[in-house]
C-alpha positions as CSV (number, residue, x, y, z in Angstrom):
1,X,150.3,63.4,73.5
2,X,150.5,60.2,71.7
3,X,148.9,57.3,73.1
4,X,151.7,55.2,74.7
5,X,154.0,58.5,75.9
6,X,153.2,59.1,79.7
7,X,154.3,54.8,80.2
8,X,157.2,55.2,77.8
9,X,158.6,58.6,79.1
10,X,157.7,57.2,82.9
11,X,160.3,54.2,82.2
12,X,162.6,56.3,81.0
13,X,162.4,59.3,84.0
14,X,162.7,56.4,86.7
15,X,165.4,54.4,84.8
16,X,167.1,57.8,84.2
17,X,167.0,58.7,88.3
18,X,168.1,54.8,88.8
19,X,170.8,55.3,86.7
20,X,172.4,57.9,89.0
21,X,173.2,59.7,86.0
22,X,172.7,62.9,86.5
23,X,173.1,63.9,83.0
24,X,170.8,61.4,81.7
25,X,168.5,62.9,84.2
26,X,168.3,66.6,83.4
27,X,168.1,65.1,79.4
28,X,164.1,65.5,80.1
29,X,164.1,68.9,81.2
30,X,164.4,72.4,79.4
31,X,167.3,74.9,80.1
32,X,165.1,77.3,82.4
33,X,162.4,74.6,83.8
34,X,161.0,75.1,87.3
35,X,161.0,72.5,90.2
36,X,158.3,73.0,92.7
37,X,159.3,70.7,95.6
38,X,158.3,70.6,99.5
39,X,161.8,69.7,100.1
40,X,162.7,72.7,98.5
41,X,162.6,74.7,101.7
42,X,164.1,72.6,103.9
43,X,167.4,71.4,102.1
44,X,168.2,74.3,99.5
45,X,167.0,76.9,101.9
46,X,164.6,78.8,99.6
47,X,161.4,79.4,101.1
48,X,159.4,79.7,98.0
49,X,159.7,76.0,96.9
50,X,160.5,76.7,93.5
51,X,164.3,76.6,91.8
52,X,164.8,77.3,88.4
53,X,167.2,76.6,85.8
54,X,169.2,73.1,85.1
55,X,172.3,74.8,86.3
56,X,170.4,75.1,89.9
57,X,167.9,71.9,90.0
58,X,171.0,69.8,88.7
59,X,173.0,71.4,91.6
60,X,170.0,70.8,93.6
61,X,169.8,67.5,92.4
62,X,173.6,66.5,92.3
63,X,173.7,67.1,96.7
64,X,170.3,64.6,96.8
65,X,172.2,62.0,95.0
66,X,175.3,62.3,97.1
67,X,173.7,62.5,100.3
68,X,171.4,59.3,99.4
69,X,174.0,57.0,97.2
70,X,171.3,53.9,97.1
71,X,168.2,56.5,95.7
72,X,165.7,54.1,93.9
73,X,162.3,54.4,92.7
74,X,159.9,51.8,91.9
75,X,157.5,53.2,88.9
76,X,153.4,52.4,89.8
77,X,151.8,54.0,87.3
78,X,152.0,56.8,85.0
79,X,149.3,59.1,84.0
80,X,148.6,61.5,81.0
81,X,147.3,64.9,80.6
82,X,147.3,67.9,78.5
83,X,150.7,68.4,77.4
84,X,151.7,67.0,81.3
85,X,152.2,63.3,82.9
86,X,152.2,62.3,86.3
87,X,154.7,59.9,87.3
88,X,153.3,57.8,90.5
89,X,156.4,56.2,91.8
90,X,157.6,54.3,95.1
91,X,160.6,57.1,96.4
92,X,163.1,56.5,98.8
93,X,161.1,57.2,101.8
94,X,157.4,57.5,100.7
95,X,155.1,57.2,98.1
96,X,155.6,59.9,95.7
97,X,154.0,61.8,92.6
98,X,155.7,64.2,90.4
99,X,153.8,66.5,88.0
100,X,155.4,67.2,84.7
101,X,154.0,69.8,82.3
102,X,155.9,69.5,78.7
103,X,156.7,72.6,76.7
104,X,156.5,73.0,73.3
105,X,160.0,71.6,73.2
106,X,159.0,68.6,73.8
107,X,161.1,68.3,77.3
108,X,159.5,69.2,81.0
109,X,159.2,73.4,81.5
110,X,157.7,72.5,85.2
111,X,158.1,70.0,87.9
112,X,155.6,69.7,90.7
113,X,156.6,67.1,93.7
114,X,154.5,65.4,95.7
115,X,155.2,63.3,98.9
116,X,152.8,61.1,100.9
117,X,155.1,62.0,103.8
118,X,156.6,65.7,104.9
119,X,159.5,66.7,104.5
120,X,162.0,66.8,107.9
């Protein structure tokens, strides 16, 4: 990764979630990339935590936005890996950390939430 990346693609993921846009949104994200959430479970129903595919995380995605109209995250840090970032963010209800591994693509393959509070 090129120095600079995890800050610029952070600024762009959180401006991309503020935006509502849901579009803009899945822009980061390959056609079959997995989302590994604990809230997975509890409002989508599948036990495994995992969904896969834009078509399903957007849908996913798309019911979070409508159910929470004023979503807004608040960026703290970001943090680069191998081929992965780490956005450290202020969520809607908690602190929050989301684990992005980058494909050869160039855009996310997996997403791994984390929440300094449990999901209900």
């Amino acid at each position: 990764m090129k120095p600079g990346f995890a800050e610029s693609f952070a600024r762009e993921w959180i401006a991309a979630w503020n935006s509502h846009d849901l579009d803009r949104v899945l822009e980061h994200y390959e056609d079959d990339f997995e989302m590994h959430s604990p809230f997975i479970p509890v409002l989508a129903g599948e036990p495994s935590g995992k969904l896969k595919g834009k078509a399903v995380v957007g849908a996913y995605w798309a019911e979070a936005l409508r159910k929470v109209p004023n979503l807004h995250f608040e960026l703290v840090t970001a943090l680069g890996g191998m081929n992965s970032v780490t956005v450290y963010y202020k969520g809607h209800q908690s602190m929050a950390a989301e684990v992005l591994h980058f494909g050869s693509s160039g855009k996310v393959r997996a997403a791994f939430a984390h929440y300094s509070t449990a999901p209900k």
